[in-house]
C-alpha positions, -999 to +999 in steps of 0.1 A: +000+000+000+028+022+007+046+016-026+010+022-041+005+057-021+042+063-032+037+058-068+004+075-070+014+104-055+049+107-077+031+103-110+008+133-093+035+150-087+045+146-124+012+151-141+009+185-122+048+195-133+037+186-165+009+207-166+027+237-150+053+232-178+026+230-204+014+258-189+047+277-195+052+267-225+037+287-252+065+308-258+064+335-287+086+358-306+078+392-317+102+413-343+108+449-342+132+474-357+156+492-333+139+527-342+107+512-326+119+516-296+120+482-283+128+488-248+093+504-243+078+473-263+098+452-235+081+470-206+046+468-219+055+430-228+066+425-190+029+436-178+014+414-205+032+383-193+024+393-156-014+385-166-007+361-183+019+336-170+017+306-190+029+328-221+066+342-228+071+365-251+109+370-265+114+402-285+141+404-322+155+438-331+166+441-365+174+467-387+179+502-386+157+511-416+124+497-425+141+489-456+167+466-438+141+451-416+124+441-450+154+430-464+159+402-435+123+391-429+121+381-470+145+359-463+130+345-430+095+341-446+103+330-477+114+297-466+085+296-444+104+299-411+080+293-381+102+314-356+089+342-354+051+348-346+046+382-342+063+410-364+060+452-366+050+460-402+056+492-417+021+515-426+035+504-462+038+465-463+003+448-455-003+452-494+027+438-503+027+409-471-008+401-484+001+393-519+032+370-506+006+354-480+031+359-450+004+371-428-026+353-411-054+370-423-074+379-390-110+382-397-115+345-381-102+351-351-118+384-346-151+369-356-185+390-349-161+420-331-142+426-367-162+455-378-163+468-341-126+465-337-116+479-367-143+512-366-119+523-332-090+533-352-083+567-369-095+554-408-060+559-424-051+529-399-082+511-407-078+514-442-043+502-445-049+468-425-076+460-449-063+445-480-094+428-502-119+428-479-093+412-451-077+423-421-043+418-425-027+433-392-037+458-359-022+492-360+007+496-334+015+530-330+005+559-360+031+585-369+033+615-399+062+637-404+064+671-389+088+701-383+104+706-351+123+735-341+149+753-324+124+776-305+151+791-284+164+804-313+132+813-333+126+834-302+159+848-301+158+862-337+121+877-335+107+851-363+073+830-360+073+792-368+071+788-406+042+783-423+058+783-462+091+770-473+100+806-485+093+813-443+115+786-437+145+795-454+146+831-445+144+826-407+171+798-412+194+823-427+185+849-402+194+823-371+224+816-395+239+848-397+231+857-357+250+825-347+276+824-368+283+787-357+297+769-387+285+739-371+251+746-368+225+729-393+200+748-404+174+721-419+174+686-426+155+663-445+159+625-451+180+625-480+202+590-482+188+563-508+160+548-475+120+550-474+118+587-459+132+596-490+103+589-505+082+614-484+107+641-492+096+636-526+060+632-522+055+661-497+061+690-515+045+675-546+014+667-529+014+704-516+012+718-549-022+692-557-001+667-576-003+632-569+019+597-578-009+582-597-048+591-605-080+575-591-074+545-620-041+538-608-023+551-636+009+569-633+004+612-632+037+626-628+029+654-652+067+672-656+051+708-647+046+700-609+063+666-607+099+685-613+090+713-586+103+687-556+137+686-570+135+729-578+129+727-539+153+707-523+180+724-546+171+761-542+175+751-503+206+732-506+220+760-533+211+786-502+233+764-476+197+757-458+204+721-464+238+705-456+260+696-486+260+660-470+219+658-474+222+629-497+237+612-465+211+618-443+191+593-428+160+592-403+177+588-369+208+605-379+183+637-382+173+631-345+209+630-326+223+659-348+190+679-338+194+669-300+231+678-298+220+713-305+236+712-342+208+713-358+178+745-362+148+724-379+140+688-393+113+670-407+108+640-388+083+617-372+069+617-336+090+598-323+119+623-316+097+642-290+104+617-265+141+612-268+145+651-274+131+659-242+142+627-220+173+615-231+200+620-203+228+636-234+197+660-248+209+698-259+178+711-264+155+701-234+129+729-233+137+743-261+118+724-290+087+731-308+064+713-331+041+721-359+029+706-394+052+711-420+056+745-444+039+743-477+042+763-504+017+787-496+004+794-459-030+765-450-020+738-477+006+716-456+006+679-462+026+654-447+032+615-452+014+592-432+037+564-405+033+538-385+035+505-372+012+472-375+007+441-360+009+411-382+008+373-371+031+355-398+014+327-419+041+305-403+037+308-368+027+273-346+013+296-319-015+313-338-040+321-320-021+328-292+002+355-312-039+372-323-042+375-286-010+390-280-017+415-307-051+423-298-036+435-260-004+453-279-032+473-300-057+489-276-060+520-261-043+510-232-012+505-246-017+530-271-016+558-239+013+537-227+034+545-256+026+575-261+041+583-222+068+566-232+080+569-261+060+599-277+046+574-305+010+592-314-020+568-312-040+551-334-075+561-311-083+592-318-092+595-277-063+591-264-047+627-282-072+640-256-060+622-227-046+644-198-017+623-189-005+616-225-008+652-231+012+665-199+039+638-213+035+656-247+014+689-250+022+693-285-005+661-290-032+684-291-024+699-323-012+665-337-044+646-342-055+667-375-023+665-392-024+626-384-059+626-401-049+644-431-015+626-438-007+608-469-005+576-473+027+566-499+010+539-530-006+511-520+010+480-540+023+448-538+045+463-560+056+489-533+092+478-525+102+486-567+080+520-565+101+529-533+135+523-547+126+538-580+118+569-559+144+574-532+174+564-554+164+591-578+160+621-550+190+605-533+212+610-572+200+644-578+204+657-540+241+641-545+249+658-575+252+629-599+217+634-617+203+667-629+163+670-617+155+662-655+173+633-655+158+619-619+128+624-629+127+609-663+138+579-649+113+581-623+086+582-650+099+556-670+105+531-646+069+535-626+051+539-659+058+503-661+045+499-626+017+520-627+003+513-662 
């Protein structure tokens, strides 16, 4: 009897460790780019594990450019790899991870709450997640491009934030010639051959009406305004606005020179609020301000829409368990949680009204219409070719090795093809 009571109680003992290792064991993997800020994804991650113990969740960085992070998960999914479950999407790829069927179309697991889930999200969100009539991933965070400023030294000189380019350049020359610090930037775009490239193209010519294609699809790069982008960026850089080095210039790079106080003005996405104002090695604590970008004429700024999704790879063995994961990472309360910390602007239109978020970042309350009037760059499978064609082409002619005729002739000869 005692062997018996022995026995029963050891193969107890192991049926309940291997139900509390069962228990522990759905383990998942989510990818993210460094400029995602994946320390605050790690802290939000910690609290969702704390509810729910029997579910680990490791975290990949990768990449420094949306382009590189692109570049590595084609190879990952296209030879089907089941390690990673979960994986941050640029606003730009559920087209294209559609069309490759690397994501796990949702619609199943958010059954009868589909239409309810999806109505809670600014539209541009809405819309991009939607590709055929499916949901293909859950907004993360939404971002757009604006221009912050030195506004220590907009006060300094007497001059207003810009409202036009022809605004900008003339207080930039007028900070310029008070400072007299050679190593003082006075505006800086993205200009190296990587995706924000492509909104320094598309800004300017969406200011002055044009567009990449028309409601058919077709290509309508007509020369008259499609050649005015290039007359911009190189009346500024001719005027020593923009750094000779422009065609170096890449998103983050923007960021540090601007918070070691070398820079006046940049267009860049929310994200550099936070680190501007809460980084230990900051410059310019205090001293930043934040407003939609200049246009050619006063009232008719645009801007290119950002931001992060959610998708659940095709591949993963822990499905349903990665669609709950994603289904905490996108709701409002983590959307407020990221906006705290890490200034990324939400994708609930509520929470720019929040009081907390809004003490963390009191320019929020002019952010939420520029976020609902940004751009959205062409929405193709094709997207990766248009992209390249595009920033390669401002990247050549901000260098100096094509003329804006010849960058822009290529441009329309290559996505004629594309968008024919």
């Amino acid at each position: 009897m005692r062997k018996f009571i022995t026995f029963a109680l050891a193969g107890t003992a192991l049926a309940l460790a291997g139900a509390s290792s069962a228990l522990a064991q759905t383990q998942l993997r989510i990818f993210t780019g460094g400029q995602q800020r994946p320390d605050v994804m790690r802290q939000i991650l910690e609290g969702y594990m704390a509810k729910n113990p029997g579910v680990k969740v490791e975290v990949e960085v990768g990449g420094a450019t949306s382009e590189q992070q692109q570049q590595y998960l084609n190879t990952v999914l296209a030879s089907r790899d089941s390690s990673l479950d979960v994986v941050l999407i640029d606003v730009i790829r559920p087209a294209q991870w559609a069309a490759a069927q690397w994501a796990e179309p949702l619609d199943s697991y958010l059954g009868a709450d589909k239409d309810a889930t999806m109505a809670r999200y600014l539209p541009a969100y809405r819309e991009a997640n939607i590709v055929d009539g499916k949901v293909i991933a859950l907004p993360y965070f939404a971002d757009a491009q604006f221009l912050y400023y030195r506004k220590d030294l907009f006060e300094k000189y007497g001059v207003q934030p810009p409202k036009t380019w022809a605004e900008l350049k003339d207080a930039s020359k007028k900070i310029q010639d008070g400072e007299k610090n050679p190593n003082l930037s006075l505006f800086q775009t993205a200009g190296a051959p990587i995706e924000g490239t492509v909104c320094t193209y598309l800004v300017p010519l969406w200011q002055l009406g044009g567009n990449l294609t028309d409601k058919n699809g077709k290509l309508s790069l007509s020369a008259d305004i499609a050649k005015k982008p290039f007359e911009l960026w190189g009346d500024l850089k001719a005027a020593g606005v923009l750094p000779t080095n422009i065609a170096e210039i890449v998103t983050d790079r923007m960021r540090q020179n601007y918070q070691a106080g070398q820079l006046v003005s940049t267009m860049n996405w929310g994200f550099v609020w936070n680190r501007v104002e809460n980084d230990a090695d900051s410059q310019v604590k205090g001293k930043t301000g934040v407003v939609p970008m200049p246009a050619y004429e006063a009232g008719k700024s645009a801007t290119c829409i950002g931001g992060w999704q959610l998708a659940v790879t095709a591949f993963s063995k822990n499905k349903a368990e990665a669609v709950k994961l994603i289904r905490y990472l996108s709701s409002p309360e983590v959307s407020k949680q990221q906006a705290i910390l890490a200034s990324h602007l939400p994708v609930f239109p509520d929470v720019y009204t929040d009081a907390d978020v809004l003490k963390a970042n009191p320019w929020f309350k002019d952010a939420l219409p520029v976020v609902q009037t940004a751009r959205s760059r062409p929405v193709t499978p094709r997207y990766n070719e248009v992209s390249e064609i595009i920033r390669t082409n401002m990247n050549s002619f901000l260098a100096g090795t094509k003329t804006a005729d010849a960058a822009l002739a290529d441009m329309q000869s290559k996505l004629g093809t594309i968008f024919k």
